[in-house]
C-alpha positions in Angstrom: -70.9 80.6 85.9 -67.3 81.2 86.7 -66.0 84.4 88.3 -63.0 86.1 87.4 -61.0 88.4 90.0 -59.4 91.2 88.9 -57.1 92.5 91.4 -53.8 93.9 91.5 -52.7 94.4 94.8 -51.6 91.8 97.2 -54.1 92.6 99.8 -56.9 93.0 97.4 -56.2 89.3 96.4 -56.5 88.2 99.9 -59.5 89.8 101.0 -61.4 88.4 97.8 -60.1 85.3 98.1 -60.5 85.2 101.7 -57.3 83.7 102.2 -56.8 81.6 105.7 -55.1 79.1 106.4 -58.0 76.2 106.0 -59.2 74.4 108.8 -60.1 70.9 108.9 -63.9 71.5 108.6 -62.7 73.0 105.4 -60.5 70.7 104.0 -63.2 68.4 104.5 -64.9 70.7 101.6 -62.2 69.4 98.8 -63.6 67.6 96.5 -60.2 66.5 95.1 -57.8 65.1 97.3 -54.1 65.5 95.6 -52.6 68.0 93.3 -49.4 68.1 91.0 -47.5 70.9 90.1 -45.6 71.3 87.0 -42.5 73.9 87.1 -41.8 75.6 83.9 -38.7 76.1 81.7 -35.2 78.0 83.4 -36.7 76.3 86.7 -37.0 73.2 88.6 -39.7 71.9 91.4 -38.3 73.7 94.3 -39.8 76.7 92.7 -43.2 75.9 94.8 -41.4 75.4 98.0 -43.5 77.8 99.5 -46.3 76.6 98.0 -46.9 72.9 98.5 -46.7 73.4 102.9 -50.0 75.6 102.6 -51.5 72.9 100.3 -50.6 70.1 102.7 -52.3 72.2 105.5 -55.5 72.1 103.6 -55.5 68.8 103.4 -54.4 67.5 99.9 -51.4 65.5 98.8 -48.5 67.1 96.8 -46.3 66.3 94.3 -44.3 68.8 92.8 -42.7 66.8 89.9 -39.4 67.2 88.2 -39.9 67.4 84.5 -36.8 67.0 82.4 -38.1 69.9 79.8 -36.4 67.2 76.8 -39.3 67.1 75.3 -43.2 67.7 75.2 -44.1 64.1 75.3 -41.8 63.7 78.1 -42.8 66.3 80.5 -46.4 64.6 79.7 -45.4 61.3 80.9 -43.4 62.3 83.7 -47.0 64.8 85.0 -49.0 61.5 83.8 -46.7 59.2 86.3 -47.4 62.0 89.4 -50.7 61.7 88.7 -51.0 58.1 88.3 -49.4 57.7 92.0 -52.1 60.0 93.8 -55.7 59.7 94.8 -57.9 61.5 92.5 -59.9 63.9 91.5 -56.1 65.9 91.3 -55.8 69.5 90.6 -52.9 69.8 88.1 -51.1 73.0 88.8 -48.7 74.4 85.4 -46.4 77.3 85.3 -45.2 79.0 82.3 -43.9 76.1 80.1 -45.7 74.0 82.6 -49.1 75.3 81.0 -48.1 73.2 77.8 -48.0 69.9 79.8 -51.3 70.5 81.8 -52.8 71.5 79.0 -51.9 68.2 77.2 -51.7 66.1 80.4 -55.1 67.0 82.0 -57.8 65.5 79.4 -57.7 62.2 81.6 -60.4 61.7 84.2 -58.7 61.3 87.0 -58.0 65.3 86.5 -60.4 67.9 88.7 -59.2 70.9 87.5 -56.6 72.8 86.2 -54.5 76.1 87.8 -52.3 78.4 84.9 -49.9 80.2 87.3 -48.0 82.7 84.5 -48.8 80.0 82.3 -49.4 79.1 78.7 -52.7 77.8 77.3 -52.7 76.5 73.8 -55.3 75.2 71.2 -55.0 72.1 69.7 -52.4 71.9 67.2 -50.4 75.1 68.2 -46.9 74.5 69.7 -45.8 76.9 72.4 -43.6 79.0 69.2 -47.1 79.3 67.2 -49.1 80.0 69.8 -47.3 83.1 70.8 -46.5 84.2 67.1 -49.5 86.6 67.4 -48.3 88.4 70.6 -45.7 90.9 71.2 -42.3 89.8 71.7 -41.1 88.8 75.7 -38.6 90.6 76.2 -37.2 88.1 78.9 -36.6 85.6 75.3 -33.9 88.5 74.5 -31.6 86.9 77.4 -31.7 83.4 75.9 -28.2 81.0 75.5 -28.3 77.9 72.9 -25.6 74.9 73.8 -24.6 72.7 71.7 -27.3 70.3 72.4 -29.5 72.6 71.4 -30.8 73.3 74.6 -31.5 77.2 75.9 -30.8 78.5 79.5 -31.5 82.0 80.6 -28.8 84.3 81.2 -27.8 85.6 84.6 -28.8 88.7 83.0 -32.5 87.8 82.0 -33.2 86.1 85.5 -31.8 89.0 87.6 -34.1 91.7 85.3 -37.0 89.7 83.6 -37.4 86.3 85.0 -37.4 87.2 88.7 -36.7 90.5 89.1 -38.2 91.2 92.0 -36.7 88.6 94.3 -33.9 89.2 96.1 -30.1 88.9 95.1 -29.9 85.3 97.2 -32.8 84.3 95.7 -32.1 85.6 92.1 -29.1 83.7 92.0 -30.0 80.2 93.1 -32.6 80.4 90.4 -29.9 81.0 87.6 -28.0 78.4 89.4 -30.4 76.1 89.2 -32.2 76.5 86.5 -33.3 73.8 84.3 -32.4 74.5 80.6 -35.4 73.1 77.8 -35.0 71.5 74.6 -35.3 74.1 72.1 -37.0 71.4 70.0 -39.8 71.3 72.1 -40.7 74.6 71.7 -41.9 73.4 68.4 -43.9 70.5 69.4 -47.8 71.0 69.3 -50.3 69.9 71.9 -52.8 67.1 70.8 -55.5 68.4 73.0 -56.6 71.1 75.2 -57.8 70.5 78.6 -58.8 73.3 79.8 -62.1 72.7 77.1 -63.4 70.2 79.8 -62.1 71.3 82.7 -62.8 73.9 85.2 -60.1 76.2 84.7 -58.5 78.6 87.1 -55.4 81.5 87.2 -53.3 83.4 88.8 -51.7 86.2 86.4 -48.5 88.0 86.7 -49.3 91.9 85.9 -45.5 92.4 85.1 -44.9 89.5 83.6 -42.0 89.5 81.1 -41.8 86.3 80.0 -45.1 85.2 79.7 -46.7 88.1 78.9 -49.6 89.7 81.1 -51.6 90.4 77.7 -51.2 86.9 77.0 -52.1 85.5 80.3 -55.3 88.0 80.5 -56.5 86.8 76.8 -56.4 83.4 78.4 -58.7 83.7 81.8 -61.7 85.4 78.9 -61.0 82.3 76.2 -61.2 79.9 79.1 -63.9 81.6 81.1 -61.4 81.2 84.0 -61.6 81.8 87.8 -58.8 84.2 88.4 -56.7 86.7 89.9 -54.1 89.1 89.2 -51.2 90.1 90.9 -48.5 92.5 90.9 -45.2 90.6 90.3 -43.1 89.0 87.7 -42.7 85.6 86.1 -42.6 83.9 89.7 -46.0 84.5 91.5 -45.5 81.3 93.5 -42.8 82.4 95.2 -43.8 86.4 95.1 -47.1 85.3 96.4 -47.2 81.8 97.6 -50.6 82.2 99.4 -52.4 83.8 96.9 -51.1 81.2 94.2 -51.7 78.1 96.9 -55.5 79.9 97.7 -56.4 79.5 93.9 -55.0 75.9 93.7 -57.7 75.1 97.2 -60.3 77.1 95.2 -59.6 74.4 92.6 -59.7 71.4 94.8 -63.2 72.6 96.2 
């Protein structure tokens, strides 16, 4: 049976997860051997810089891809071509919009397990717009901007006091700077199938999470019986907490 950890402090995480830096006696434990990780919406794949050096450590080769957030189908092909390039079994690692790709992305065989890190999980059939209908309303989604392509960004505003908020100033700008606007289109587009029904499914969840919402996040882990932990941050646990997040990915790979 799967555990779930509950914890909401960053030391708590640690001890339970009994975070170390692996050694090679256990990185000979992984079963899989590679792991992708999918960035979400208002970001791009330098948001696991911190991440993917502790996953190399452990052994396992890293791709953090760079998905174009035009579409559904094409931030499916372009996780599909990552994992197509690496040994398997591969973790595949989603954040926030990033949870609609893995969940689509990850029926295929070659797929170990899946990691939601502030990350959505939907049924079959739902787009990421339906499948948050039921919830409150993010208040982070208040700070959105629509071009003229039809493509939203996130205000200056909405990184600096929802998205990231506690980051630094450095920091919090460079992510509004570099964020990757989506397709609003997408946001309409429903998955085809959910992974994480035959998959073992782990999570990290943001306890002050404004964009996707903790409630959300916690409903997930019980529907998907999920290994996972909590920890007190915003939208961005992989750079709050880049050893707890890269701890549950290894928990994945074992």
């Amino acid at each position: 049976m799967k555990r779930t950890l509950a914890n909401k402090t960053f030391g708590a995480a640690l001890a339970l997860l009994s975070v170390a830096l692996p050694t090679t006696a256990q990185a000979q434990e992984l079963t899989a051997r590679s792991v992708v990780l999918i960035h979400g919406a208002f970001a791009d794949g330098s948001a696991w810089n911190d991440v993917v050096p502790i996953l190399e450590d452990a052994g396992l080769d890293v791709i953090s891809a760079q998905i174009p957030l035009t579409s559904l189908a094409d931030d499916v092909a372009v996780a599909n071509r990552a994992i197509a390039r690496l040994e398997g079994p591969v973790v595949l690692v989603g954040h926030s919009w990033g949870g609609m790709v893995i969940t689509e992305a990850g029926a295929q065989e070659k797929v170990h397990s899946l990691v939601y890190v502030a990350a959505f999980a939907p049924d079959e059939g739902q787009s990421l717009a339906s499948y948050t209908a039921d919830f409150p309303h993010a208040e982070g989604l208040d700070h959105l901007e629509k071009d003229g392509a039809g493509y939203y960004r996130l205000t200056d505003q909405g990184v600096a006091e929802h998205f990231a908020f506690d980051l630094s100033e450095e920091q919090i700008a460079l992510i509004a700077a570099s964020q990757g606007p989506i397709n609003s289109e997408a946001l309409a587009t429903p998955v085809t199938q959910a992974a994480w029904k035959t998959k073992p499914n782990f999570a990290v969840v943001s306890t002050q999470d404004r964009m996707t919402l903790t409630d959300i996040q916690r409903a997930q882990v019980t529907k998907m019986n999920a290994t996972a932990v909590e920890v007190e941050t915003s939208h961005v646990p992989m750079i709050t907490y880049p050893q707890v997040v890269a701890e549950m990915i290894i928990e994945a790979a074992k």
